[in-house]
N, CA, C, O and CB atoms as a CASP TS submission, in Angstrom:
PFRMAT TS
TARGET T0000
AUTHOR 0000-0000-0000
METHOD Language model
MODEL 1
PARENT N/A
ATOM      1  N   UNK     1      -6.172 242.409   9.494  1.00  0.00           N
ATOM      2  CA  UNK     1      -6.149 241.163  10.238  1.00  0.00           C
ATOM      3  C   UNK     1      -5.052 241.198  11.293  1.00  0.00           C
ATOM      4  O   UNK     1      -3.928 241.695  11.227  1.00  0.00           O
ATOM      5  CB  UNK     1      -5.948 239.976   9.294  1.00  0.00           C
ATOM      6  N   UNK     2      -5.583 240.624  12.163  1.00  0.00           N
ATOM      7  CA  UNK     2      -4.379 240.845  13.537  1.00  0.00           C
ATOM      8  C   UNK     2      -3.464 239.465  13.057  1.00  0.00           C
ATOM      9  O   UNK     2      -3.772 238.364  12.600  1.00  0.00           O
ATOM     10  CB  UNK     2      -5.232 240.648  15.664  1.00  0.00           C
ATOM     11  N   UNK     3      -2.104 240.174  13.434  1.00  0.00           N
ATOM     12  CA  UNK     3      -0.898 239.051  13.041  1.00  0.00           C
ATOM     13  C   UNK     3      -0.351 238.416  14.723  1.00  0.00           C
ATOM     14  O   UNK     3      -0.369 239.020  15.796  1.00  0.00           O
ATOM     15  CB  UNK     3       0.739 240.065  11.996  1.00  0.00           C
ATOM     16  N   UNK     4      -0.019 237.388  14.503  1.00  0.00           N
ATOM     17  CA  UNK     4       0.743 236.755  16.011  1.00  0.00           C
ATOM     18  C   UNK     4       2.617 237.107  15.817  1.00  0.00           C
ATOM     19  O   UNK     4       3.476 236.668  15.052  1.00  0.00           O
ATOM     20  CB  UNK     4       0.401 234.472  16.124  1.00  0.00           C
ATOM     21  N   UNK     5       2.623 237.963  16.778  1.00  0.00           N
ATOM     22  CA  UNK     5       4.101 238.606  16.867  1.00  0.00           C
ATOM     23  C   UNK     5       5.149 237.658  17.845  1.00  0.00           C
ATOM     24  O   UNK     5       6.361 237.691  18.060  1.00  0.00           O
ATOM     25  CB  UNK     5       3.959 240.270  17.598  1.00  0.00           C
ATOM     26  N   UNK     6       4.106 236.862  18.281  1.00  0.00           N
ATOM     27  CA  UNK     6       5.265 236.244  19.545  1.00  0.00           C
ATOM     28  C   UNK     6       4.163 234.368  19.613  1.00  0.00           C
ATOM     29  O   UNK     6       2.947 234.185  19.655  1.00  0.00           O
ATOM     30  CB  UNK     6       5.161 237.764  21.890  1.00  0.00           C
ATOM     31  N   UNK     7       4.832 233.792  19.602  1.00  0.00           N
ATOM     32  CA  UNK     7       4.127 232.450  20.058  1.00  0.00           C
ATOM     33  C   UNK     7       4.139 232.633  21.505  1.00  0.00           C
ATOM     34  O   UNK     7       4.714 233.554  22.085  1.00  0.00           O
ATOM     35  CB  UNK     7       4.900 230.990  19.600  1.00  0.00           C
ATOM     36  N   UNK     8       3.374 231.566  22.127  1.00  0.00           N
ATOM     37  CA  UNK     8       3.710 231.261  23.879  1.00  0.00           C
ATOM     38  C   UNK     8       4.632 229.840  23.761  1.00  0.00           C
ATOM     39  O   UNK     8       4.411 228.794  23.152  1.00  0.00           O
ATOM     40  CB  UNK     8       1.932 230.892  25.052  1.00  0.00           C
ATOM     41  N   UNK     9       5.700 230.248  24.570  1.00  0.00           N
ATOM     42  CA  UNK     9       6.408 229.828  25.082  1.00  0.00           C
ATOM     43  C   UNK     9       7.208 229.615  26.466  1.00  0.00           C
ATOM     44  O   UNK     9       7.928 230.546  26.828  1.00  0.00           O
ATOM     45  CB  UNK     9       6.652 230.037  24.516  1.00  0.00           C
ATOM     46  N   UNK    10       7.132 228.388  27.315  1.00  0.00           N
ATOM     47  CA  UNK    10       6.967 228.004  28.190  1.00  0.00           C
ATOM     48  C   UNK    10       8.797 228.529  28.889  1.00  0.00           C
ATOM     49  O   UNK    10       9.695 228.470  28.049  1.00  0.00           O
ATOM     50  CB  UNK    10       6.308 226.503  27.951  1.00  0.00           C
ATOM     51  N   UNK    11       9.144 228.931  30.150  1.00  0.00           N
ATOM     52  CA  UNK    11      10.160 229.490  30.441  1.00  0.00           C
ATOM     53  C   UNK    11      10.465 230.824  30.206  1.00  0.00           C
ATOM     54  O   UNK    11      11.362 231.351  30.865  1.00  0.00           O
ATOM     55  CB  UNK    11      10.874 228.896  30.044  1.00  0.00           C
ATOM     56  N   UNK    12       9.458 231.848  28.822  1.00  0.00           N
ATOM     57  CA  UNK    12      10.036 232.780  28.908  1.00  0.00           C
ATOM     58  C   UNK    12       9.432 233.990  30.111  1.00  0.00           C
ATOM     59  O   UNK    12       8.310 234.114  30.602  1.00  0.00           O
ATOM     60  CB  UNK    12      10.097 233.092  27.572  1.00  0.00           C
ATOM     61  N   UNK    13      10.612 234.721  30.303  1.00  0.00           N
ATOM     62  CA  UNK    13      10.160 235.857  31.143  1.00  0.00           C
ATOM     63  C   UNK    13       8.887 237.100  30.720  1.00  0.00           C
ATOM     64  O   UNK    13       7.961 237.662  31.304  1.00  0.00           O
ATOM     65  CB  UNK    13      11.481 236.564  31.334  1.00  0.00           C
ATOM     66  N   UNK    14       9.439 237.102  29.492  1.00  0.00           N
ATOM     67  CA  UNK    14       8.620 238.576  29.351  1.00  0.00           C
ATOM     68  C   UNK    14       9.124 238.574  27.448  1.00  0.00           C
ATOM     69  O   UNK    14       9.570 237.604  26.836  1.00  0.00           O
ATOM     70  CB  UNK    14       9.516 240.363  30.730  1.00  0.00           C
ATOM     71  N   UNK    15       8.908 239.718  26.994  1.00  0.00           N
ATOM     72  CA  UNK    15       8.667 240.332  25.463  1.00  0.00           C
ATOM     73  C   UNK    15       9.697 241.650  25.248  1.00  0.00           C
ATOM     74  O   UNK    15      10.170 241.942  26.347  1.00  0.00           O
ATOM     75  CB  UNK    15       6.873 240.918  25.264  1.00  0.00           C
ATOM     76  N   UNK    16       9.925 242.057  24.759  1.00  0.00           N
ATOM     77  CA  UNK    16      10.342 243.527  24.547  1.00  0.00           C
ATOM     78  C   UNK    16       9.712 243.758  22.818  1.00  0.00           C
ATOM     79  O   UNK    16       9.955 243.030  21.856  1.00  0.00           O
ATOM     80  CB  UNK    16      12.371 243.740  24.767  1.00  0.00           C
ATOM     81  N   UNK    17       8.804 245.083  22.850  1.00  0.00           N
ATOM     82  CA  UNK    17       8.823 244.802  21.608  1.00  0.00           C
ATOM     83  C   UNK    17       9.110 246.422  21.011  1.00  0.00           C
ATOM     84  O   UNK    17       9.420 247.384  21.714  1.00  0.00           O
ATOM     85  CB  UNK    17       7.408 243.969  21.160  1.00  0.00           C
ATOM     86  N   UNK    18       8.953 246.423  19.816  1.00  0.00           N
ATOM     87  CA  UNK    18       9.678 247.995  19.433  1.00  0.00           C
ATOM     88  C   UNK    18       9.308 248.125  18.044  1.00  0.00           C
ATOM     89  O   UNK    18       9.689 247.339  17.177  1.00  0.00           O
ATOM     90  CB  UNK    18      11.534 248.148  19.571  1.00  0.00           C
ATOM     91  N   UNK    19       8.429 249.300  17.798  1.00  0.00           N
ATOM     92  CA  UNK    19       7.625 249.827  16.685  1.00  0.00           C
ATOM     93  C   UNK    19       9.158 250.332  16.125  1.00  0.00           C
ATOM     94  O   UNK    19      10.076 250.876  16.737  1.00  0.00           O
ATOM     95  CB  UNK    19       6.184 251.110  17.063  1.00  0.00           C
ATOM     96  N   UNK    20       9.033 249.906  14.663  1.00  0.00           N
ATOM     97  CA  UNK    20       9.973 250.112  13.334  1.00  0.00           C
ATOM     98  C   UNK    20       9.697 251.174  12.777  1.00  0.00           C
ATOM     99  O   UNK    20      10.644 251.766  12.260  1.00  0.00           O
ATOM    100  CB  UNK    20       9.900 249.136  12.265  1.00  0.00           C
ATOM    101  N   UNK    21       8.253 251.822  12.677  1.00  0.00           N
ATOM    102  CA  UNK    21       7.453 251.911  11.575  1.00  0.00           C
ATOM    103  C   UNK    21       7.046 253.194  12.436  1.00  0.00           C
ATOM    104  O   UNK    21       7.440 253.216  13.602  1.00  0.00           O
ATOM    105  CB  UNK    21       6.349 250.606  11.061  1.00  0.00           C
ATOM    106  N   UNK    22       6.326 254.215  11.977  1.00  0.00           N
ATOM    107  CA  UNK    22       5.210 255.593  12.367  1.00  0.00           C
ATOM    108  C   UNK    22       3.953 254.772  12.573  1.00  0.00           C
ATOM    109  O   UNK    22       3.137 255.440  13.209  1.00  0.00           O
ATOM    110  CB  UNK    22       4.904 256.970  10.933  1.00  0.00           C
ATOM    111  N   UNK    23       3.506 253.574  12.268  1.00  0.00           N
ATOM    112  CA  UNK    23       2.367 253.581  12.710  1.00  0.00           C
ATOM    113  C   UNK    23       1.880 252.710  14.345  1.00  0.00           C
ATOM    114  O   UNK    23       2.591 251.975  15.031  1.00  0.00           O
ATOM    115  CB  UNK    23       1.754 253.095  11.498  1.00  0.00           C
ATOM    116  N   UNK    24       0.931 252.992  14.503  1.00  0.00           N
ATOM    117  CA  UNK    24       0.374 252.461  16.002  1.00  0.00           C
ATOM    118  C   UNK    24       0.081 251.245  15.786  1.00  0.00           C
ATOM    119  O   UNK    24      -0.914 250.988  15.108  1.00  0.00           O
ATOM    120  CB  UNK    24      -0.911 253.143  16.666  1.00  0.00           C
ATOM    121  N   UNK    25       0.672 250.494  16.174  1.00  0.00           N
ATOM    122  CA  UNK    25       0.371 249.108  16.525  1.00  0.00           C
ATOM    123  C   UNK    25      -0.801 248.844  18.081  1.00  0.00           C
ATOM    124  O   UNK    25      -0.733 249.430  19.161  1.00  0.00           O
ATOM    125  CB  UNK    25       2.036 248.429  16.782  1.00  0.00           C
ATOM    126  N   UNK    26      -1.573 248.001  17.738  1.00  0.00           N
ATOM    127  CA  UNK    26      -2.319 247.507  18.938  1.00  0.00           C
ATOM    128  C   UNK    26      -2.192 245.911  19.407  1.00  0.00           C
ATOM    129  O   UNK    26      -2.546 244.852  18.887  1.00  0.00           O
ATOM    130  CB  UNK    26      -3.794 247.798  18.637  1.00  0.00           C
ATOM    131  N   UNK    27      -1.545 246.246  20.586  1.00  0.00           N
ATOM    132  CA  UNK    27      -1.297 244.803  20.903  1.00  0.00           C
ATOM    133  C   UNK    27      -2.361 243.928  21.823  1.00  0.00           C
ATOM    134  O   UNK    27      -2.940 244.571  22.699  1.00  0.00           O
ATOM    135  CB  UNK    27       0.031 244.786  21.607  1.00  0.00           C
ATOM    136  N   UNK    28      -2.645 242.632  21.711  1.00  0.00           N
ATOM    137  CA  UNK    28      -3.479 241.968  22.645  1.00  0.00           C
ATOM    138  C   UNK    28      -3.221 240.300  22.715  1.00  0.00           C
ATOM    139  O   UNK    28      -2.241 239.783  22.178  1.00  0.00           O
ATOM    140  CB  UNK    28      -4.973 242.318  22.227  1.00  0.00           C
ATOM    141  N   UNK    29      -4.069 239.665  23.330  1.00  0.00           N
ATOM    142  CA  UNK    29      -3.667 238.235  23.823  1.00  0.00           C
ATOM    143  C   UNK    29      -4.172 237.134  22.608  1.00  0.00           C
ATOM    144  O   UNK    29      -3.805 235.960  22.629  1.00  0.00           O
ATOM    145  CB  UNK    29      -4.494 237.877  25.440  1.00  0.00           C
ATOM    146  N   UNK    30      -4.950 237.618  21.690  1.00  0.00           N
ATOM    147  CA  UNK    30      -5.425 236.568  20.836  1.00  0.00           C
ATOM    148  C   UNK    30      -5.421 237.222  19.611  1.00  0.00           C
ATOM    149  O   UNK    30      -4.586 238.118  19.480  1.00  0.00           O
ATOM    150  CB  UNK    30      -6.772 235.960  21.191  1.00  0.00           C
ATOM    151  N   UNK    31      -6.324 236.924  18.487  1.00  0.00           N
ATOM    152  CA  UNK    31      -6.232 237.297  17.176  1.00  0.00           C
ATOM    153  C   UNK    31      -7.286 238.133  16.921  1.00  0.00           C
ATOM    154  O   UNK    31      -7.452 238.855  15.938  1.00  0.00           O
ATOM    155  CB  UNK    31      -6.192 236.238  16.295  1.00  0.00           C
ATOM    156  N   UNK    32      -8.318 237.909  18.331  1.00  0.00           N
ATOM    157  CA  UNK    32      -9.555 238.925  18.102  1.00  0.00           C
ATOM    158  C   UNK    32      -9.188 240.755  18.536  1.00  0.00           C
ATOM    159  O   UNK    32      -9.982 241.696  18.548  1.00  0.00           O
ATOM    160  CB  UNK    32     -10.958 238.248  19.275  1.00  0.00           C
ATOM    161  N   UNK    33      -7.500 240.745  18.897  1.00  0.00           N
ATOM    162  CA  UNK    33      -7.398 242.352  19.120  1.00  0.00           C
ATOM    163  C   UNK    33      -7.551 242.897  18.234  1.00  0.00           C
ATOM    164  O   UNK    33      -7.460 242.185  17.234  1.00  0.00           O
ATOM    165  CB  UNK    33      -6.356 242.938  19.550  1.00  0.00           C
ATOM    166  N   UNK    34      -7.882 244.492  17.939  1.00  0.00           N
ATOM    167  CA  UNK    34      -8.365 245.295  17.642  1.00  0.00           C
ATOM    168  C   UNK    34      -7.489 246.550  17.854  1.00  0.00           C
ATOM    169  O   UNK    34      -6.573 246.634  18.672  1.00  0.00           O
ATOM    170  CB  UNK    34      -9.429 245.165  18.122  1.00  0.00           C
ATOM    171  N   UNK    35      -7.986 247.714  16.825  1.00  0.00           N
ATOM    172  CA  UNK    35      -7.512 249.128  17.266  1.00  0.00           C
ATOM    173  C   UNK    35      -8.272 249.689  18.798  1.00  0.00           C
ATOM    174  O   UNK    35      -7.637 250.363  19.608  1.00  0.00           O
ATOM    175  CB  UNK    35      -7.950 250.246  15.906  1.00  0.00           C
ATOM    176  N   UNK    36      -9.883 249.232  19.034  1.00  0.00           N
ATOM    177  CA  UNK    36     -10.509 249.957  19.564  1.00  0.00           C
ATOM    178  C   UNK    36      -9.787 248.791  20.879  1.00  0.00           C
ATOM    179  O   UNK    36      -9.496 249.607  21.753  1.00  0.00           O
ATOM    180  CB  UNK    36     -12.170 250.298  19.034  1.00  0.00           C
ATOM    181  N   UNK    37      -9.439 247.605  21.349  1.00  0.00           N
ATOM    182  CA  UNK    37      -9.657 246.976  22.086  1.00  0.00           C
ATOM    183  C   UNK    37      -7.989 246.925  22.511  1.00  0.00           C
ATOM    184  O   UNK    37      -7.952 246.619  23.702  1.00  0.00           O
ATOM    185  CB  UNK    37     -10.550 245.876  21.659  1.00  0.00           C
ATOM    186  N   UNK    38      -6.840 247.080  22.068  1.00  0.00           N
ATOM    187  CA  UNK    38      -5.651 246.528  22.143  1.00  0.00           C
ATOM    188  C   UNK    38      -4.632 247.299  22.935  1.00  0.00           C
ATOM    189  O   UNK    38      -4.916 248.490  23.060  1.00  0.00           O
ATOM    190  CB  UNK    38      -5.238 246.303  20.896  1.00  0.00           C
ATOM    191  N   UNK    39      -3.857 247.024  23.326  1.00  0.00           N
ATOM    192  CA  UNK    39      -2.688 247.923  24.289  1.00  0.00           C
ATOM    193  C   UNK    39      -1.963 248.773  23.351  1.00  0.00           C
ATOM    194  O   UNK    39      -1.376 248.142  22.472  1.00  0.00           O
ATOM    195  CB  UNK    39      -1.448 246.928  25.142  1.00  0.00           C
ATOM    196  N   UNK    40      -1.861 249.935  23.315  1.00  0.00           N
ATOM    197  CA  UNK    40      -1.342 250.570  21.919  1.00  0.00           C
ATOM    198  C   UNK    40      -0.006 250.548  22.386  1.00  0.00           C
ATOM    199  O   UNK    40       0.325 250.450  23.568  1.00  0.00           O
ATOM    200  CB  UNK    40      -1.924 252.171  21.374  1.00  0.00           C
ATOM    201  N   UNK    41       1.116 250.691  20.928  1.00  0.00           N
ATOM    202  CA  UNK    41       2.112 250.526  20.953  1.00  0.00           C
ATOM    203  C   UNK    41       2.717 251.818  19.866  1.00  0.00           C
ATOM    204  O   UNK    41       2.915 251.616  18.668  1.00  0.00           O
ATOM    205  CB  UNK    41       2.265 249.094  20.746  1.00  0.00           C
ATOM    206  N   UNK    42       3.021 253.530  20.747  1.00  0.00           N
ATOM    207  CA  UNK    42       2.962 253.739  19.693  1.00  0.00           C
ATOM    208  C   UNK    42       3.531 254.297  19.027  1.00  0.00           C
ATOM    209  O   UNK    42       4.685 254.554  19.370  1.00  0.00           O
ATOM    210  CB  UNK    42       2.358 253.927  19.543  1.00  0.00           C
ATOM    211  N   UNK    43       2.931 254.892  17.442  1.00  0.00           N
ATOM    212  CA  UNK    43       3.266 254.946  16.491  1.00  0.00           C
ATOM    213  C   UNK    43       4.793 255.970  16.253  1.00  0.00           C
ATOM    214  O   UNK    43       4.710 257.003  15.589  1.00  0.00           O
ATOM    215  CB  UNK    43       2.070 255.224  15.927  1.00  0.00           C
ATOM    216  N   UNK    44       5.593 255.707  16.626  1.00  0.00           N
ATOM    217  CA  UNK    44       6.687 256.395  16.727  1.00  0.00           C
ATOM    218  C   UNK    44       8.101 255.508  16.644  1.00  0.00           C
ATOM    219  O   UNK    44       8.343 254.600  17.439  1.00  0.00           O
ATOM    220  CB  UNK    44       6.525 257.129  17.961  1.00  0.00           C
ATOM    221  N   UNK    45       9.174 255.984  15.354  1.00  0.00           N
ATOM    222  CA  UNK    45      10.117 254.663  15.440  1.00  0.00           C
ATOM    223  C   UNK    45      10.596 254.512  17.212  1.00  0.00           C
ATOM    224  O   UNK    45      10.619 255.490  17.958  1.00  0.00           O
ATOM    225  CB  UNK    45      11.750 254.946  14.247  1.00  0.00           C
ATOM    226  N   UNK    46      10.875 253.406  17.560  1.00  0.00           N
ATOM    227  CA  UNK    46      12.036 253.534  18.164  1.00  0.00           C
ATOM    228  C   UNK    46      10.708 253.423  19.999  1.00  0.00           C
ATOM    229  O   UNK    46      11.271 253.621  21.075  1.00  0.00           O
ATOM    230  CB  UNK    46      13.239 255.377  17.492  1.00  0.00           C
ATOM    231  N   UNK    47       9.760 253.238  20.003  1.00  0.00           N
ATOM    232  CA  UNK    47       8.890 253.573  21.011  1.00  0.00           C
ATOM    233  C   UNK    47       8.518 251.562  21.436  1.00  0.00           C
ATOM    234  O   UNK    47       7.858 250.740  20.800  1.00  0.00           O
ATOM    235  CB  UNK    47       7.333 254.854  20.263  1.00  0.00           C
ATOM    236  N   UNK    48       9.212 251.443  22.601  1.00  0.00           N
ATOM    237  CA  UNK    48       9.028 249.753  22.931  1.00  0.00           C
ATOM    238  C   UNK    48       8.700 249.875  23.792  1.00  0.00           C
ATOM    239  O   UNK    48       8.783 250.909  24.455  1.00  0.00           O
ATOM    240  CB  UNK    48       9.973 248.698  22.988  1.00  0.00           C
ATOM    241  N   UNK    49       7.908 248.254  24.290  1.00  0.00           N
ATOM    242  CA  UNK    49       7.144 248.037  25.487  1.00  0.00           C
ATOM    243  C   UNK    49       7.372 246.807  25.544  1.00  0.00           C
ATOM    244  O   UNK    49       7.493 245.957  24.662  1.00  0.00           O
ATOM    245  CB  UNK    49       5.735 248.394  25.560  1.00  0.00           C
ATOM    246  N   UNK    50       7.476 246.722  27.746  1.00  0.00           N
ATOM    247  CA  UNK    50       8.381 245.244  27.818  1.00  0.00           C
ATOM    248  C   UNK    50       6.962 244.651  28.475  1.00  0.00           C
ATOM    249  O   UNK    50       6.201 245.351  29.143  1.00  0.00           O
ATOM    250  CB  UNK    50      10.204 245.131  29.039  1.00  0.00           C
ATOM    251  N   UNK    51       6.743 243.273  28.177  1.00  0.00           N
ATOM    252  CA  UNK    51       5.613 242.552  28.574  1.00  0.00           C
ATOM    253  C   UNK    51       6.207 241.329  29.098  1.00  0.00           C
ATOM    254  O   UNK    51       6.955 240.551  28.507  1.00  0.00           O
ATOM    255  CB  UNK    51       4.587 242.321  27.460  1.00  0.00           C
ATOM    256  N   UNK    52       5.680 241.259  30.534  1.00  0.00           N
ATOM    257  CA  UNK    52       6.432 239.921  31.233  1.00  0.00           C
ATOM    258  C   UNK    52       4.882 238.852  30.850  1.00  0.00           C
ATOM    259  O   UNK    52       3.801 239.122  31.374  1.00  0.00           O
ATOM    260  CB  UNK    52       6.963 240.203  33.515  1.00  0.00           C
ATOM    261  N   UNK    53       5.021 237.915  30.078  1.00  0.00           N
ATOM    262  CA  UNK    53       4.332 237.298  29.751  1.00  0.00           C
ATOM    263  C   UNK    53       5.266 235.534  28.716  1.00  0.00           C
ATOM    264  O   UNK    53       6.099 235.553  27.809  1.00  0.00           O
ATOM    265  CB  UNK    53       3.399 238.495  29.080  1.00  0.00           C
ATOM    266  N   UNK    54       4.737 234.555  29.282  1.00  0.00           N
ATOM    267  CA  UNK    54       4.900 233.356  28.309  1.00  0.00           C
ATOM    268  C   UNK    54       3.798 233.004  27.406  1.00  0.00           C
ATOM    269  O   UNK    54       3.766 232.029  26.655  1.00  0.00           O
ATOM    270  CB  UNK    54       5.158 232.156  29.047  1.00  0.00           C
ATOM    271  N   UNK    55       2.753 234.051  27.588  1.00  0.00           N
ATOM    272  CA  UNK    55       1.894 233.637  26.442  1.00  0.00           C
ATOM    273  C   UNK    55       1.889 234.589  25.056  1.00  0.00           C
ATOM    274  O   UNK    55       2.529 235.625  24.881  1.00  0.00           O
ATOM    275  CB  UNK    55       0.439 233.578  27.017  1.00  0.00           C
ATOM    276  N   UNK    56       1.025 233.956  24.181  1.00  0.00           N
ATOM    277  CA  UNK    56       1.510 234.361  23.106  1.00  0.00           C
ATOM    278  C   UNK    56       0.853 235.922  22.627  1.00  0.00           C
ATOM    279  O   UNK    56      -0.148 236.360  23.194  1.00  0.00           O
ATOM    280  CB  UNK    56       1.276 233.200  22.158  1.00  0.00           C
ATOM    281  N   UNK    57       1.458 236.587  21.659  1.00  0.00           N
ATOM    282  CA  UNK    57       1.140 238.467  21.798  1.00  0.00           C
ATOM    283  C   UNK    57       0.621 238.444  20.481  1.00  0.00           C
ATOM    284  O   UNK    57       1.188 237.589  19.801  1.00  0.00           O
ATOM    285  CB  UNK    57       2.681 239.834  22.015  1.00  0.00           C
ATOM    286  N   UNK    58      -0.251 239.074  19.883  1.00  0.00           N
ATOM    287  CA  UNK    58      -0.731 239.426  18.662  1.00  0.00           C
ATOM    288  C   UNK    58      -0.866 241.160  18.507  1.00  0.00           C
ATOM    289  O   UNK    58      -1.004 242.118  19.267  1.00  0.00           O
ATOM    290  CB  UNK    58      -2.133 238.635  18.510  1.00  0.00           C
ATOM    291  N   UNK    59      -0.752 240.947  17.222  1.00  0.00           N
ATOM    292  CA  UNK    59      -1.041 242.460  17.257  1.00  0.00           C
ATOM    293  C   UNK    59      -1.972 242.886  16.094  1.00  0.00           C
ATOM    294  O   UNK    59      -2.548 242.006  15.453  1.00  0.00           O
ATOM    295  CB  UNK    59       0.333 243.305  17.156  1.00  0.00           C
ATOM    296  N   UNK    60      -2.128 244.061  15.822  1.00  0.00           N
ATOM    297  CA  UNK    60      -3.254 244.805  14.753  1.00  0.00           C
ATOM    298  C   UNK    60      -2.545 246.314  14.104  1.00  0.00           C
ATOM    299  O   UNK    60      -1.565 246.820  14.652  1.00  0.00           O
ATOM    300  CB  UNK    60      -4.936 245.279  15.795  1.00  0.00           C
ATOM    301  N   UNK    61      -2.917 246.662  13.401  1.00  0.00           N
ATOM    302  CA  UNK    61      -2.189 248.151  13.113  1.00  0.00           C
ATOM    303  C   UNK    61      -3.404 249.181  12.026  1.00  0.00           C
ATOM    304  O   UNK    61      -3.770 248.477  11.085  1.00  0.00           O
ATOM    305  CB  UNK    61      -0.348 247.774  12.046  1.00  0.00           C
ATOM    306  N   UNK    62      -3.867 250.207  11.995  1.00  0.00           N
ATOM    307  CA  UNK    62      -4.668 250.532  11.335  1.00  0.00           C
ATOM    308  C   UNK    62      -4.004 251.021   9.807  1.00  0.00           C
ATOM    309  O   UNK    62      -4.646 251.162   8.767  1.00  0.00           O
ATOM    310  CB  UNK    62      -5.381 251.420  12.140  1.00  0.00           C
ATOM    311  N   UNK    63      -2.159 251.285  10.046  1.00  0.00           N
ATOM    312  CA  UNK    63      -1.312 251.266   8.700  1.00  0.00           C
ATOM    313  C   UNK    63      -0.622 249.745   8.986  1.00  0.00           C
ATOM    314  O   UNK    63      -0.630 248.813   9.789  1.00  0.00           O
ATOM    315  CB  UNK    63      -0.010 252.759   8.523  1.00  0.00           C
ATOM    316  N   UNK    64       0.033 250.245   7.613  1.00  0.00           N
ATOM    317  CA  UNK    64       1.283 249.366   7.852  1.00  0.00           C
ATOM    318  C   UNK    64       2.502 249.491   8.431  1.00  0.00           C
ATOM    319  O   UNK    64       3.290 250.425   8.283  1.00  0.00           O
ATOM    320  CB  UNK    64       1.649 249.050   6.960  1.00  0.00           C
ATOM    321  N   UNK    65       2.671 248.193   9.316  1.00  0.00           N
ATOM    322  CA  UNK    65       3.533 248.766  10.470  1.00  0.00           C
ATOM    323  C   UNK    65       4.972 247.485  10.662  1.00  0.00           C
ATOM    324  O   UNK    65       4.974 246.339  10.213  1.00  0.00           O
ATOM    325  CB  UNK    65       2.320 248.913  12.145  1.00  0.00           C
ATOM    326  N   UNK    66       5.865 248.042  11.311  1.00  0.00           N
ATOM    327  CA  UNK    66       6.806 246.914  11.800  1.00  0.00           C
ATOM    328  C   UNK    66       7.005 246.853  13.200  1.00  0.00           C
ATOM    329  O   UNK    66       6.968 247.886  13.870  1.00  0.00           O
ATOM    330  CB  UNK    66       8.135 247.018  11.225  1.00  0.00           C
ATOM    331  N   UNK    67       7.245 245.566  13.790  1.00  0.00           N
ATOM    332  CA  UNK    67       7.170 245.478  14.915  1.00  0.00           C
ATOM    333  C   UNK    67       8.981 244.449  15.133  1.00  0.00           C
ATOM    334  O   UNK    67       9.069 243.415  14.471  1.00  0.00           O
ATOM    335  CB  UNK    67       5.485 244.786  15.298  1.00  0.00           C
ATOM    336  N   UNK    68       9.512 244.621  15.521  1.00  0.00           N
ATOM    337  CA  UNK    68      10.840 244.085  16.649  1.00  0.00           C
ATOM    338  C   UNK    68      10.412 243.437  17.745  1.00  0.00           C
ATOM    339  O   UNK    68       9.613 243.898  18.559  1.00  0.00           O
ATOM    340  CB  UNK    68      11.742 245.260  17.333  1.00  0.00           C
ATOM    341  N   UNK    69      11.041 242.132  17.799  1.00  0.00           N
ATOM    342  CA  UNK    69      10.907 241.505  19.276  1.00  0.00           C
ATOM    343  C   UNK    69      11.723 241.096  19.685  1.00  0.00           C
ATOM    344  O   UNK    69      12.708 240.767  19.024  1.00  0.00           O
ATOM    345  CB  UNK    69      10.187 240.635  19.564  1.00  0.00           C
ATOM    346  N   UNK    70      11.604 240.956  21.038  1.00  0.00           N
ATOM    347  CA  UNK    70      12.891 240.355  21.851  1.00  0.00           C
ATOM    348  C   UNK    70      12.480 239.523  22.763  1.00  0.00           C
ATOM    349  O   UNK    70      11.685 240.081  23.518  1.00  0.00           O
ATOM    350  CB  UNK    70      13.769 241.342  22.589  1.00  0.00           C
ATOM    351  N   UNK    71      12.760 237.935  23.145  1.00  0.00           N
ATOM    352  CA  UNK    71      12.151 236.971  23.501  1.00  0.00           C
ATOM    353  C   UNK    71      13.435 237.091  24.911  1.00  0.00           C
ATOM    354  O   UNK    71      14.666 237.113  24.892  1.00  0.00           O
ATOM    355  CB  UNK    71      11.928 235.592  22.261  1.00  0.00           C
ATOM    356  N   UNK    72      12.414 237.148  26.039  1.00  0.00           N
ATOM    357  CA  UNK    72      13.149 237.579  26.961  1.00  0.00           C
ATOM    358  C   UNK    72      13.550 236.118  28.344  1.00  0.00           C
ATOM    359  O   UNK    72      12.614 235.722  29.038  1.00  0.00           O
ATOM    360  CB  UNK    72      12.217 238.991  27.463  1.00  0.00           C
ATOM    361  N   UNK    73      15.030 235.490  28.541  1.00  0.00           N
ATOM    362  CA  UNK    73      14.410 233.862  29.152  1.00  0.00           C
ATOM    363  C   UNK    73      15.328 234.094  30.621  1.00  0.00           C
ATOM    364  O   UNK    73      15.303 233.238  31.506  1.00  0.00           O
ATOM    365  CB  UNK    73      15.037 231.956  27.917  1.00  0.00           C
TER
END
């Protein structure tokens, strides 16, 4: 099941986010992302991606995974 990693929130700039975990995270705009459909994020500790966005980020993972965020204003 895709989890919501970030709410939308009004003022912010952007996201930073940063895989914890070996596995690939797939990121997208709603809850319907997917492995086959999602911005991969990946599977490597320490591997982040900055998203200038105030809306909200979900993600998916085909393991179990950790994800870090940074709410950017």
């Amino acid at each position: 099941n895709a989890t919501l990693l970030c709410p939308a929130r009004a003022g912010r700039r952007g996201v930073t986010l940063t895989n914890l975990s070996a596995a690939a995270v797939y990121l997208g705009g709603d809850n319907t992302v997917s492995v086959a459909s999602g911005v991969p994020l990946p599977g490597i500790v320490g591997a982040s991606k900055t998203i200038e966005t105030c809306a909200e980020i979900w993600a998916i993972a085909a393991d179990v995974g950790s994800v870090a965020v940074e709410e950017l204003f």
